[in-house]
C-alpha positions in Angstrom: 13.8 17.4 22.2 10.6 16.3 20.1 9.8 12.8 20.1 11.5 10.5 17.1 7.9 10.4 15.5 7.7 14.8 15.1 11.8 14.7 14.0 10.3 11.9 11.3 7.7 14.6 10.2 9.8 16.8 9.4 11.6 15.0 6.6 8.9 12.7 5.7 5.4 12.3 5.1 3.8 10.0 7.7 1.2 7.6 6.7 -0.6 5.4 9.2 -0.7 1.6 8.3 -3.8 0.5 9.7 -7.5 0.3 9.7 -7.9 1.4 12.9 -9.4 5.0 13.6 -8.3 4.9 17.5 -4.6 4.7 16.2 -5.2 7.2 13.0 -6.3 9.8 15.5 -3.8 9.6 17.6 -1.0 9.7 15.3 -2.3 12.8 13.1 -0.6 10.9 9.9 -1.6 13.0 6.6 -2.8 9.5 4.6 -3.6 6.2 5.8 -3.5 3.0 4.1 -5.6 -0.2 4.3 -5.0 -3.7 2.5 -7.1 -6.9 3.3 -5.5 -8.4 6.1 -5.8 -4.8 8.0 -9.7 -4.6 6.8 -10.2 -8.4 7.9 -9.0 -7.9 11.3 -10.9 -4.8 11.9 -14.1 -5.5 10.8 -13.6 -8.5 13.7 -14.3 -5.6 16.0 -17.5 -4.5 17.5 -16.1 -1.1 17.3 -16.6 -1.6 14.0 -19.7 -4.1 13.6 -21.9 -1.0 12.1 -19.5 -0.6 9.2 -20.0 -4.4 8.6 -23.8 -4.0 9.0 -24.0 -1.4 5.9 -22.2 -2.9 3.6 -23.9 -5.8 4.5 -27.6 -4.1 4.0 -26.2 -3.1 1.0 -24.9 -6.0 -0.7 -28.7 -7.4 0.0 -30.0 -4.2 -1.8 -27.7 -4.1 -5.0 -27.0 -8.4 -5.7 -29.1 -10.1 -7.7 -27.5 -13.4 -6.1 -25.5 -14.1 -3.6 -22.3 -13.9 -5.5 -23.2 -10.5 -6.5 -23.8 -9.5 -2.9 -21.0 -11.0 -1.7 -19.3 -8.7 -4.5 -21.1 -5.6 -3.5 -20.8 -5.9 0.5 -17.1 -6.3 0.2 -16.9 -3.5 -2.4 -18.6 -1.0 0.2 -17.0 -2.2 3.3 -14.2 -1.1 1.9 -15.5 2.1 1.1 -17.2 2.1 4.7 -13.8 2.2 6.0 -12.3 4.8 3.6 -14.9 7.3 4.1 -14.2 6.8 8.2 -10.8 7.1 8.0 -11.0 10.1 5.7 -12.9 12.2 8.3 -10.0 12.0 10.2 -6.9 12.6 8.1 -6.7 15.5 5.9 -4.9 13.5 2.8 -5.8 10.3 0.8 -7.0 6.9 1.7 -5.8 3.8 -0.2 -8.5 0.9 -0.8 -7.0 -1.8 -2.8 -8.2 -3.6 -5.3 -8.9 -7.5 -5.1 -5.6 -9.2 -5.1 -7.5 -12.1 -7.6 -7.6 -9.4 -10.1 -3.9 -9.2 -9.8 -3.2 -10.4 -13.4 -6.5 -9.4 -15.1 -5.7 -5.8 -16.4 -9.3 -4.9 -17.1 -11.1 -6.0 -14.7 -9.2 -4.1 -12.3 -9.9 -0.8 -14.3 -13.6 -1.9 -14.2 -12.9 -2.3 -10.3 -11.1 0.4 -9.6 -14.4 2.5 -11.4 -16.6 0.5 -9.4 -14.8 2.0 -5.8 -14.0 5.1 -7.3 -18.0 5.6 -7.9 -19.0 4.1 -4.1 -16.6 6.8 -3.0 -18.3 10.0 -5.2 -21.8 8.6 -4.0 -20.6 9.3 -0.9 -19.5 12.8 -1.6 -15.7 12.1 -1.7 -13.4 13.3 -4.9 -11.4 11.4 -6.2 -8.3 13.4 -5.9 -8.8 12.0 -2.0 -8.1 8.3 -3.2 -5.4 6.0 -4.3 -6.3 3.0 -5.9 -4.6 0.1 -4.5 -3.3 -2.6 -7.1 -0.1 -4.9 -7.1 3.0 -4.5 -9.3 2.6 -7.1 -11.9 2.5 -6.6 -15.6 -1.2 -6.3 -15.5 -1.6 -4.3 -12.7 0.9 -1.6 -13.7 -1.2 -1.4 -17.1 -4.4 -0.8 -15.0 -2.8 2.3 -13.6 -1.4 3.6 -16.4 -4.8 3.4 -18.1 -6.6 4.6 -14.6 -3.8 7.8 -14.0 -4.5 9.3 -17.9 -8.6 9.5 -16.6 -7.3 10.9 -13.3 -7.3 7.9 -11.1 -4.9 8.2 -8.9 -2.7 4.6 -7.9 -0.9 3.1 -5.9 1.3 0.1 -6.7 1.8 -2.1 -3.7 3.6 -5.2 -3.3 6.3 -4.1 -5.2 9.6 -5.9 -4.4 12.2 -4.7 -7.2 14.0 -1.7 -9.3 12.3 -2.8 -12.7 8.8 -2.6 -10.9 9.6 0.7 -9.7 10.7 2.0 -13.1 7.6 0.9 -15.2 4.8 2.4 -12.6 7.4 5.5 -12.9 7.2 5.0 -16.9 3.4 4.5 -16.5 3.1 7.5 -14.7 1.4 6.3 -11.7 0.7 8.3 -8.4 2.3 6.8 -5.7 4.5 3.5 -5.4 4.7 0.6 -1.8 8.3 -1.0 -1.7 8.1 -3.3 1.3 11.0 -2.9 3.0 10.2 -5.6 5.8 9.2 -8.6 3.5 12.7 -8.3 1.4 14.2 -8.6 4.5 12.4 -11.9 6.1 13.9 -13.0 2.3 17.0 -12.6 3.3 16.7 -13.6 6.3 15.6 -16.7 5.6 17.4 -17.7 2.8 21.0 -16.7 4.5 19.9 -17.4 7.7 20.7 -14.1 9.8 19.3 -13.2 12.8 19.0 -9.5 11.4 20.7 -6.7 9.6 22.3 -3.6 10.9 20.1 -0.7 9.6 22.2 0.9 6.9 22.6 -3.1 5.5 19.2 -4.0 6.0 18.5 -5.5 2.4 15.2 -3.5 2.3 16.5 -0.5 3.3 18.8 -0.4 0.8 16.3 -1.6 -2.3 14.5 1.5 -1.6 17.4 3.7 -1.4 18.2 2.2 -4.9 15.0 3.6 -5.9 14.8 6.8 -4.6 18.1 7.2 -5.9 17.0 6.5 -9.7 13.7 8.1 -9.4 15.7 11.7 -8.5 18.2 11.6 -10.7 15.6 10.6 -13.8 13.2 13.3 -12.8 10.3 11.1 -11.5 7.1 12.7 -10.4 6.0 9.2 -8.6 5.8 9.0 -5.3 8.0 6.6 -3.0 6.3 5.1 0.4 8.2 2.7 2.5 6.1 0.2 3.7 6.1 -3.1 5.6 8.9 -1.9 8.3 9.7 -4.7 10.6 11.6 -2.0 13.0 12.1 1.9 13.7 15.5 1.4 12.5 14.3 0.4 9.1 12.2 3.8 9.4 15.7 6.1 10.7 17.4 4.4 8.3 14.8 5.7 5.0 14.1 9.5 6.9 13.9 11.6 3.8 12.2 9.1 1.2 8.5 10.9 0.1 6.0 8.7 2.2 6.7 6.1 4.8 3.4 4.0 5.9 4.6 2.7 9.8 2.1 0.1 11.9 0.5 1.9 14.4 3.2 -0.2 16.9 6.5 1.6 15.4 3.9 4.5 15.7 3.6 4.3 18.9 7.7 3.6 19.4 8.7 6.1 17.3 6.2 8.4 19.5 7.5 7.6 22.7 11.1 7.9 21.6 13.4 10.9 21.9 16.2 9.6 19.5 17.5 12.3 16.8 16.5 11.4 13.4 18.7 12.4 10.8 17.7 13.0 7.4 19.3 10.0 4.8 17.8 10.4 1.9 18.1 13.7 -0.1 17.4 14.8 -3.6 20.0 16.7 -4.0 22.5 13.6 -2.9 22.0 10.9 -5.2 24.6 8.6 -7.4 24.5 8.2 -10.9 22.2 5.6 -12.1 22.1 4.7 -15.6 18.6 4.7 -17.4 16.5 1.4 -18.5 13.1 0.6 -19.9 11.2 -2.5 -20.0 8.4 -4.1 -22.6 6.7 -6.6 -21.0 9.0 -9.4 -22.1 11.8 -7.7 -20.5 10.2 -6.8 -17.8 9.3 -10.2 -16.7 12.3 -11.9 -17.6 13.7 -9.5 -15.2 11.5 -10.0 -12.7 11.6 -13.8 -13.4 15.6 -12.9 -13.0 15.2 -11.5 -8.7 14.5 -14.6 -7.3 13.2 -12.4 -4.0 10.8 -10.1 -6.2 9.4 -12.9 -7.6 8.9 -14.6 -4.8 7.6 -12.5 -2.5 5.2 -10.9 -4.9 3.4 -13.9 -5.8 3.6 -15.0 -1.8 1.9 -11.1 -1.2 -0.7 -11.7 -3.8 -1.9 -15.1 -2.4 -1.4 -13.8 1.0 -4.2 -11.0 0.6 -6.2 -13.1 -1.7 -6.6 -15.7 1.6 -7.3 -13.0 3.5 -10.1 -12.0 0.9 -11.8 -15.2 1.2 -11.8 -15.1 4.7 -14.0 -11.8 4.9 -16.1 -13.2 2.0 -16.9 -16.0 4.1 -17.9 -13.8 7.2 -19.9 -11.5 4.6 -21.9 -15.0 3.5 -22.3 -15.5 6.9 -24.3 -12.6 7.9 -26.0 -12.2 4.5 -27.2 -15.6 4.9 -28.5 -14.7 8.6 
């Protein structure tokens, strides 16, 4: 029998979770995704030092004080790492936006322009990037504005059903329902060891999505993210995109476990229809005590993570 990780493929697009190109390669995912805390631990590496080193050079070239080259050098590192990993996958690389920008709608369009041009000075379409922003009010609003010029997004940090049904309202590309952080929630707050799979509290807020997504007809794409185990992963075999740690990579890989598809278009329960306006939409997400949480914690979480490559960037600009 194939190994757990080709059974996956089969139902499921496989997206690698990492900044690592050792891991990317070999895995053979068709995307990869990246997020600050992944970028900040791999530009740590010497394998990765020259990356560093040109964004740095560049930074120098393009500020006109330091701020600005701080701005710029994180800008193409970024980039850097993109248009590495893109040489080996034959899909789309996310780069997120600054999580800071979180609940500033247009400066993360401006952003979001600013990347997207790094990338087609490089010789790289844009039909080969997702732009990486979270799921607040603001945020979704970027995307929709960035989809109608043909920007493709993807909404990360996204906890709840009413996120999920405004990006799918907005129109954006791709959505990131962390599966793993609603379940530390839970965990935490009811004080469980763990779930079985097919109660895992993450597992089943995205099969509460997929399931309204397919019946209403949306074109948006749903990618599992944030698995804390490969029975999360069994568990969501079917859903569009899943994005797995190059770990529960490596498990999945070395496992000969039947998967078996669970999710299935043509298998879904009725779900009635909502919409939100903004006020609605944040009383509701004021309303999930979880989604509201763990959002905010996600945002300040990469935002740290952000300052902590800044400082390294000051570091060498400086030297």
């Amino acid at each position: 029998m194939s190994s757990s990780l080709e059974q996956l493929k089969q139902f499921t697009t496989v997206v690698a979770d990492t900044g690592d190109f050792q891991s990317i390669k070999e895995f053979k995912p068709q995307d990869a995704t990246t997020n600050p805390s992944l970028l900040y631990s791999a530009s740590q590496l010497p394998a990765y030092s020259h990356l560093v080193d040109d964004a740095v050079k560049y930074g120098k070239e393009k500020g006109k004080d330091v701020d600005e080259q701080v701005n710029k050098t994180m800008d193409k590192l970024a980039v850097n790492f993109g248009i590495e990993i893109l040489k080996i996958i034959p899909g789309r690389v996310s780069t997120e936006i600054d999580a800071r920008l979180s609940f500033d709608t247009d400066a993360t369009i401006k952003k979001a322009h600013e990347i997207i041009q790094l990338y087609k000075d490089a010789g790289i379409d844009k039909e080969r990037i997702l732009i990486k922003i979270a799921s607040t009010w603001e945020g979704i609003q970027a995307a929709k504005a960035l989809e109608k010029e043909g920007i493709h997004c993807n909404l990360t940090l996204l906890f709840s059903l009413p996120q999920a049904i405004l990006c799918a309202e907005a129109g954006v590309t791709l959505i990131s329902p962390f599966v793993g952080r609603i379940t530390d929630f839970y965990k935490a707050r009811d004080k469980k060891d763990g779930y079985a799979a097919a109660e895992d509290p993450g597992v089943k807020s995205v099969q509460s999505i997929y399931n309204y997504y397919k019946q209403h007809g949306y074109k948006t794409i749903i990618m599992g993210a944030s698995f804390r185990n490969v029975g999360q992963i069994q568990e969501l075999a079917g859903c569009d995109f899943l994005t797995i740690s190059p770990n529960l990579l490596e498990e999945l890989h070395k496992s000969k476990n039947e998967v078996v598809k669970k999710l299935d278009p043509s298998n879904v329960k009725e779900s009635p229809k909502q919409s939100f306006d903004e006020k609605s939409f944040r009383w509701a997400l004021n309303d999930d005590e979880m989604a509201e949480v763990k959002l905010s914690e996600g945002i300040r979480k990469f935002a740290a993570d952000i300052v902590k490559l800044e400082s390294e960037i000051r570091k060498k600009l400086s030297a």
